[in-house]
MARTOR-382016 format. One record per residue (C-alpha): residue in three letters; residue number from 1; y, x negated, z negated. Coordinates in nm, 3 decimals, m for minus. Example, Ala and Ser with C-alpha at 12.3 -4.5 7.8 and 13.67 -1.06 7.14 Angstrom:
   resn   resi         Y         X         Z
    ALA      1    m0.450    m1.230    m0.780
    SER      2    m0.106    m1.367    m0.714
END
This chain:
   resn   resi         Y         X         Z
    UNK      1     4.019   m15.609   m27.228
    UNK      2     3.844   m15.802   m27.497
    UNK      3     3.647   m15.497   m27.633
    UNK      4     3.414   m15.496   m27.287
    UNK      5     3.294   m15.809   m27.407
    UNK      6     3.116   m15.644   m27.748
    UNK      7     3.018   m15.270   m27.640
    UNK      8     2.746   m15.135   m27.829
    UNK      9     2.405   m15.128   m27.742
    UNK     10     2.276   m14.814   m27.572
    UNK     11     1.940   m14.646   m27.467
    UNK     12     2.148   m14.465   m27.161
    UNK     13     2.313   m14.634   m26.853
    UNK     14     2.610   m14.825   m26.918
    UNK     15     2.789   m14.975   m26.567
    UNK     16     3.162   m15.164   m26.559
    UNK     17     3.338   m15.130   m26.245
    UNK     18     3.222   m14.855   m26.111
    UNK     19     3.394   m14.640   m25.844
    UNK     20     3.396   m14.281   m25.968
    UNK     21     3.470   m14.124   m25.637
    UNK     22     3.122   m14.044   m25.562
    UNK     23     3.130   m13.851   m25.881
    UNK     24     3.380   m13.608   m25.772
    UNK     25     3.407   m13.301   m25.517
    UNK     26     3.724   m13.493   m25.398
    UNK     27     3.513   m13.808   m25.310
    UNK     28     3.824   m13.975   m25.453
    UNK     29     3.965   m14.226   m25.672
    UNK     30     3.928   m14.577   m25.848
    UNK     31     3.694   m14.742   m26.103
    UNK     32     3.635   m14.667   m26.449
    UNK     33     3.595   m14.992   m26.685
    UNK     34     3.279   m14.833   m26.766
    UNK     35     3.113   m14.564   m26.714
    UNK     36     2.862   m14.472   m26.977
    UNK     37     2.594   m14.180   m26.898
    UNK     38     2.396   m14.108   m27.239
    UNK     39     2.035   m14.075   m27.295
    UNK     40     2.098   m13.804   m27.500
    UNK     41     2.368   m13.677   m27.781
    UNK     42     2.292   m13.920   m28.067
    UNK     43     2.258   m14.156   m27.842
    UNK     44     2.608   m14.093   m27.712
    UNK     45     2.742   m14.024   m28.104
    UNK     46     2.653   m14.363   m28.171
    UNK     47     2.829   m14.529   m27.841
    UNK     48     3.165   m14.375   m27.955
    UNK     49     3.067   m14.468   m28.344
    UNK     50     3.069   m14.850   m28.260
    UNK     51     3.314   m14.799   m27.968
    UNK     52     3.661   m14.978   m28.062
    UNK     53     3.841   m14.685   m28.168
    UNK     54     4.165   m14.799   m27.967
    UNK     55     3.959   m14.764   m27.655
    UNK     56     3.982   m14.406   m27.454
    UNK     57     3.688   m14.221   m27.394
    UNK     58     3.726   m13.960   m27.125
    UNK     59     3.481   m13.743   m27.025
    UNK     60     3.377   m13.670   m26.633
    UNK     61     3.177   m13.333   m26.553
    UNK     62     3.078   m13.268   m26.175
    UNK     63     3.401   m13.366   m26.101
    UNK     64     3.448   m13.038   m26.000
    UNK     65     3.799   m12.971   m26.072
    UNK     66     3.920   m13.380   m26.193
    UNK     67     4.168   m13.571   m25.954
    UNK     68     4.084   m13.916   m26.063
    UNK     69     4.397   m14.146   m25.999
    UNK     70     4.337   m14.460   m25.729
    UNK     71     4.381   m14.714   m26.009
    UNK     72     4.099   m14.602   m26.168
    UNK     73     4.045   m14.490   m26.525
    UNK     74     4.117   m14.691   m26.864
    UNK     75     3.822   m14.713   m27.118
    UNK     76     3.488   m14.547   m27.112
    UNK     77     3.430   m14.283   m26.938
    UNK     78     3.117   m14.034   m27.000
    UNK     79     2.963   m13.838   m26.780
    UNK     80     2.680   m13.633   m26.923
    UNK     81     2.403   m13.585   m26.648
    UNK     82     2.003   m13.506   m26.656
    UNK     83     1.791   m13.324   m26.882
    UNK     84     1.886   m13.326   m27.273
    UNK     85     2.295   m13.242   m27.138
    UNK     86     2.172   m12.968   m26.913
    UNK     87     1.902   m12.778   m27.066
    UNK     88     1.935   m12.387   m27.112
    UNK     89     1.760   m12.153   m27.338
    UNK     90     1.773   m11.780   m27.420
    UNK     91     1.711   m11.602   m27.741
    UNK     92     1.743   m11.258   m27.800
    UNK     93     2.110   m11.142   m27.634
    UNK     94     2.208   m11.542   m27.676
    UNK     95     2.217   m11.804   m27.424
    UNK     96     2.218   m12.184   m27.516
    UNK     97     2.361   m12.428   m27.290
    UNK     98     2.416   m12.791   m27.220
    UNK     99     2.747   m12.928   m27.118
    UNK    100     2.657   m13.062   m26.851
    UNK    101     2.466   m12.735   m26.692
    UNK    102     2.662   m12.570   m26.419
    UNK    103     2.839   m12.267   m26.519
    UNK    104     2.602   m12.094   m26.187
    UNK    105     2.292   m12.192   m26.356
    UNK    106     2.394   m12.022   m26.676
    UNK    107     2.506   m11.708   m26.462
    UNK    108     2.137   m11.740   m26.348
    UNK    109     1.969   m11.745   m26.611
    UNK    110     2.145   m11.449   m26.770
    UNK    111     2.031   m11.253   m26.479
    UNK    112     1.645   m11.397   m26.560
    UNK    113     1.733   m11.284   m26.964
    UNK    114     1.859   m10.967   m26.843
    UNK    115     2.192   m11.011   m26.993
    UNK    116     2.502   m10.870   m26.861
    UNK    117     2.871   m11.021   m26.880
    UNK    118     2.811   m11.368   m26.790
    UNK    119     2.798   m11.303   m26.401
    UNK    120     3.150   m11.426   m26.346
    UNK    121     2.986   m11.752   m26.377
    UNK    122     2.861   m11.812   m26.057
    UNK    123     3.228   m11.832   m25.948
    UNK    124     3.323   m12.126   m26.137
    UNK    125     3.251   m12.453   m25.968
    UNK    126     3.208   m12.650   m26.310
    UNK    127     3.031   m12.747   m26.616
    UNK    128     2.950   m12.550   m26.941
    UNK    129     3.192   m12.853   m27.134
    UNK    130     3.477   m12.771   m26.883
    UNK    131     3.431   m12.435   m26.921
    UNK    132     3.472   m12.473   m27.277
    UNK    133     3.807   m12.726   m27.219
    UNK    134     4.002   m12.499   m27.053
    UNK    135     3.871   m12.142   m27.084
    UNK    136     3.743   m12.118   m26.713
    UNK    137     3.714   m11.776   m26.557
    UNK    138     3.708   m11.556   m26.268
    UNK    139     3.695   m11.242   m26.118
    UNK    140     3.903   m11.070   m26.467
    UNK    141     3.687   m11.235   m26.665
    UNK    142     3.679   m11.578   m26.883
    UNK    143     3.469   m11.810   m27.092
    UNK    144     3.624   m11.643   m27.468
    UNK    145     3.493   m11.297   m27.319
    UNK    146     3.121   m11.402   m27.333
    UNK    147     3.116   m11.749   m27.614
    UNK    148     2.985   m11.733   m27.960
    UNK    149     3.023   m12.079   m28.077
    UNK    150     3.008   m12.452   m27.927
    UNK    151     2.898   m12.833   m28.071
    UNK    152     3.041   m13.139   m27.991
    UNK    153     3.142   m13.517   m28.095
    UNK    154     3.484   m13.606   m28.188
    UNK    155     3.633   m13.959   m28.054
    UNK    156     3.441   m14.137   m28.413
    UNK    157     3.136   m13.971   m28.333
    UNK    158     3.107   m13.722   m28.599
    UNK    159     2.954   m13.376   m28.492
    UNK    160     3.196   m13.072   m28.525
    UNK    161     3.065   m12.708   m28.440
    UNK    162     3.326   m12.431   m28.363
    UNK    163     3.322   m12.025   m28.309
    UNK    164     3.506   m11.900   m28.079
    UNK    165     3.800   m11.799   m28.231
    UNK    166     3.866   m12.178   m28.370
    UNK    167     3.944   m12.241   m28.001
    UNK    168     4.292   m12.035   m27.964
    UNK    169     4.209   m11.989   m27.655
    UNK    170     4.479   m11.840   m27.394
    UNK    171     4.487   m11.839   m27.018
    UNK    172     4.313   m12.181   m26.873
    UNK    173     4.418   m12.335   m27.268
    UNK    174     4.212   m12.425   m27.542
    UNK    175     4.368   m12.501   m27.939
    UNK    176     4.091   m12.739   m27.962
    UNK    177     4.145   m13.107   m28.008
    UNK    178     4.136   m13.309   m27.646
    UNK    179     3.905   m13.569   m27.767
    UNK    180     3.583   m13.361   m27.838
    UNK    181     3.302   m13.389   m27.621
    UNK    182     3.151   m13.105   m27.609
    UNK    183     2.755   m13.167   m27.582
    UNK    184     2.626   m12.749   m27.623
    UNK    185     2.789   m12.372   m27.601
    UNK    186     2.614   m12.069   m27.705
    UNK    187     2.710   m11.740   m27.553
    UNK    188     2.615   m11.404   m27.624
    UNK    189     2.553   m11.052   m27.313
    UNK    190     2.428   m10.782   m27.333
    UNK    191     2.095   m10.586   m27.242
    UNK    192     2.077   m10.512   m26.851
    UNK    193     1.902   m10.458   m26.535
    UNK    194     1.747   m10.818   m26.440
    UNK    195     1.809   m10.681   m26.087
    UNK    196     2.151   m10.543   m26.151
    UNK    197     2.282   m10.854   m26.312
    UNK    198     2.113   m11.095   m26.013
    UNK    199     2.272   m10.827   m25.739
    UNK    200     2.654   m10.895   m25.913
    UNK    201     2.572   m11.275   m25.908
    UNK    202     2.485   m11.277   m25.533
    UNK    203     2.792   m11.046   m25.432
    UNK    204     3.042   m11.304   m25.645
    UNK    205     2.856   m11.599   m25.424
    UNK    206     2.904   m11.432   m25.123
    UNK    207     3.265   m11.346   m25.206
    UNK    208     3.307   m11.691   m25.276
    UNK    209     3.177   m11.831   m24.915
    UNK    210     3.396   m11.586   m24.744
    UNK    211     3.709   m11.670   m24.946
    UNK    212     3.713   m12.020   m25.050
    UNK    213     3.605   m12.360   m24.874
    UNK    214     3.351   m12.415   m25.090
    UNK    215     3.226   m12.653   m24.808
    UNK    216     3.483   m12.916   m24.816
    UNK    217     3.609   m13.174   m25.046
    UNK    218     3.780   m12.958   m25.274
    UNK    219     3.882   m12.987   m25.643
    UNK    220     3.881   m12.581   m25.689
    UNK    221     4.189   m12.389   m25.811
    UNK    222     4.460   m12.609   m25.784
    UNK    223     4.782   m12.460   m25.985
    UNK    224     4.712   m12.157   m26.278
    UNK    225     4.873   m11.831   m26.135
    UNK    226     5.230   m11.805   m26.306
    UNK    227     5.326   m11.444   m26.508
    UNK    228     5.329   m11.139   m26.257
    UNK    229     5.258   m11.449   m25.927
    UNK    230     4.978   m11.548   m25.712
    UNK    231     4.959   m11.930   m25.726
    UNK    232     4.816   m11.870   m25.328
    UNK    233     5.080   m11.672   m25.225
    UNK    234     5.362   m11.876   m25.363
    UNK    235     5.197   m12.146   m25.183
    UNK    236     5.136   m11.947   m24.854
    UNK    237     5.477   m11.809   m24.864
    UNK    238     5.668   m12.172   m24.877
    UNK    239     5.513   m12.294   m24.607
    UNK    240     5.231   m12.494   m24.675
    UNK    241     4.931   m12.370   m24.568
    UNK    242     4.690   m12.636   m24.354
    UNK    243     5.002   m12.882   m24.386
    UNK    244     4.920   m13.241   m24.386
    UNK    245     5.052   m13.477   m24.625
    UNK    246     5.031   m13.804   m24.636
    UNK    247     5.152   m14.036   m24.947
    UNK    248     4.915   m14.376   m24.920
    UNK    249     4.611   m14.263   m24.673
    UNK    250     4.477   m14.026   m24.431
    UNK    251     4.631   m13.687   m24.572
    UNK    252     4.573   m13.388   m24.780
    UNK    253     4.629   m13.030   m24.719
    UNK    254     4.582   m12.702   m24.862
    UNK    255     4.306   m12.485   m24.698
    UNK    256     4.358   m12.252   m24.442
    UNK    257     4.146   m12.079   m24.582
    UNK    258     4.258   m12.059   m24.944
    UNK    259     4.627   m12.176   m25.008
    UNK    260     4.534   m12.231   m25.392
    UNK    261     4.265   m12.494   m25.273
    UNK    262     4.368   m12.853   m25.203
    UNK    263     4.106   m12.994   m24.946
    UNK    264     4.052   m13.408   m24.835
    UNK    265     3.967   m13.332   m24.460
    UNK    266     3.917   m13.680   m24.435
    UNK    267     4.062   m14.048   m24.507
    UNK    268     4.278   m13.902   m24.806
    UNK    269     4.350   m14.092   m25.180
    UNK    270     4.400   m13.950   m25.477
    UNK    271     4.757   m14.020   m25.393
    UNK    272     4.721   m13.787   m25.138
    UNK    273     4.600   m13.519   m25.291
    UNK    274     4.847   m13.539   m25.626
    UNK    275     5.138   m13.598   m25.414
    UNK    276     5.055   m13.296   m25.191
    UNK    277     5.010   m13.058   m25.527
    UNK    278     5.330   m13.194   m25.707
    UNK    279     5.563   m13.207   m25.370
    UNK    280     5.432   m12.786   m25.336
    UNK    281     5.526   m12.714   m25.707
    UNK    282     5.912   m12.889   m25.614
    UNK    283     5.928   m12.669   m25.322
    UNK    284     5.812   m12.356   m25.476
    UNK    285     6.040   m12.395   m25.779
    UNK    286     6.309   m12.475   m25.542
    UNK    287     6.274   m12.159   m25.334
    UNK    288     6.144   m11.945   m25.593
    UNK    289     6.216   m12.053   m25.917
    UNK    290     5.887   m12.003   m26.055
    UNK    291     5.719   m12.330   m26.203
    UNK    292     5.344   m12.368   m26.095
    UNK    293     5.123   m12.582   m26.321
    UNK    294     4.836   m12.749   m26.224
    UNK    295     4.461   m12.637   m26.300
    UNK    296     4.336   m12.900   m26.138
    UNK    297     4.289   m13.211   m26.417
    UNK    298     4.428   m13.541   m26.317
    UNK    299     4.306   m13.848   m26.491
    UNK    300     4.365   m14.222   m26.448
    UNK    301     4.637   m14.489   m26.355
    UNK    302     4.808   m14.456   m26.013
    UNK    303     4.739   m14.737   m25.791
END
């Protein structure tokens, strides 16, 4: 990997080797190369300028909803974090946010705005960026219901903006091309109670402690729900509810709980948890005949 010997100089943190486990709700997986965490944008659109254009740059959220693979990831891997990636601001019915502010803090501040229609939100254990990746929703609502436009860096570096309907956005897909980073998203409510809007917010939370484990090592929704199917059902129904499976470490199950959740309740890999999700999807097409596809992002080289 000759291309780690010349990386560009940066004003943010740049670290090779590190484990990117901490970095995920999983508290999985292997190293990146590198790991680069910008200062700010430019400082980021001039990393992948002078990166090696052969080299992949993947981006890492909260690692809210990532399985990253035990052999770690290829290339450079960005993870937007602090200040100038998380800032949000309100103007008029608008709300700008960073892509690295949680989709709950942007639900929260609506409610502060008094804006209506962005309280789905607080369900969504993410990003504003992933958000934007895969049109995250919740609760009969998703992220092309409430955005007005979005900015971003392509792989070279160069800034792209897009509206909303450049996305071709369909259920949990986005048109847009994979290698944007998406640095900002503007979204647009409307005019309501302060109160109202902060009551909705703190019945979706509470709905969301009673019904998933938001308490464990989870990666969130782990398969989209097929045409006229519950992914949790089809789950439920073949069996595998609080089963343990083990591929290469301590075991992964889905919750008892929430059979659309994959939990670590322990010791497990990455290995684990992948081979658990793609061994349910053979037994559910198997039984049922319906194909389940994951949610849940995987990234990396197996060990």
């Amino acid at each position: 990997m000759m291309w780690l010997d010349s990386l560009p100089p940066v004003r943010g943190k740049l670290l090779r080797d590190e484990p990117l486990g901490p970095f995920t709700w999983f508290r999985v997986g292997g190293k990146a190369d590198v790991l680069f965490i910008p200062a700010d944008a430019d400082d980021l659109a001039d990393f992948l300028k002078a990166l090696d254009p052969a080299v992949p740059a993947t981006v890492l959220g909260v690692g809210s909803n990532v399985i990253v693979r035990d052999g770690g990831v290829e290339g450079a891997v960005v993870r937007l974090a602090g200040r100038p990636f998380a800032g949000i601001t309100t103007e008029g019915d608008t709300i700008t946010a960073g892509a690295g502010a949680l989709d709950s803090m942007v639900a929260r501040a609506s409610a502060k705005a008094g804006l209506g229609g962005l309280e789905f939100y607080a369900g969504i254990p993410g990003t504003v960026g992933g958000a934007l990746t895969m049109n995250a929703g919740c609760y009969g609502a998703e992220t092309k219901d409430i955005l007005v436009s979005a900015r971003g860096l392509t792989r070279s570096g160069q800034r792209v903006e897009y509206v909303v309907a450049d996305f071709g956005y369909t259920y949990r897909h986005s048109k847009a091309p994979a290698d944007i980073i998406w640095i900002e998203a503007t979204y647009r409510g409307t005019p309501a109670d302060p109160e109202a809007v902060a009551a909705k917010i703190a019945e979706i939370t509470a709905r969301r402690e009673l019904t998933q484990p938001i308490r464990e090592k989870t990666g969130g929704s782990t398969f989209k729900n097929p045409p006229g199917h519950s992914s949790w059902k089809l789950v439920d129904e073949a069996g595998w509810r609080g089963k343990l499976f083990m591929a290469t470490g301590g075991g992964a199950m889905f919750s008892e709980l929430h059979s659309n959740f994959i939990i670590n309740p322990g010791d497990a890999t990455a290995a684990d948890i992948e081979g658990l999700g793609d061994a349910v999807r053979a037994d559910v097409l198997a039984k049922t005949g319906v194909p389940l596809d994951w949610e849940i992002k995987r990234i990396g080289r197996p060990a």
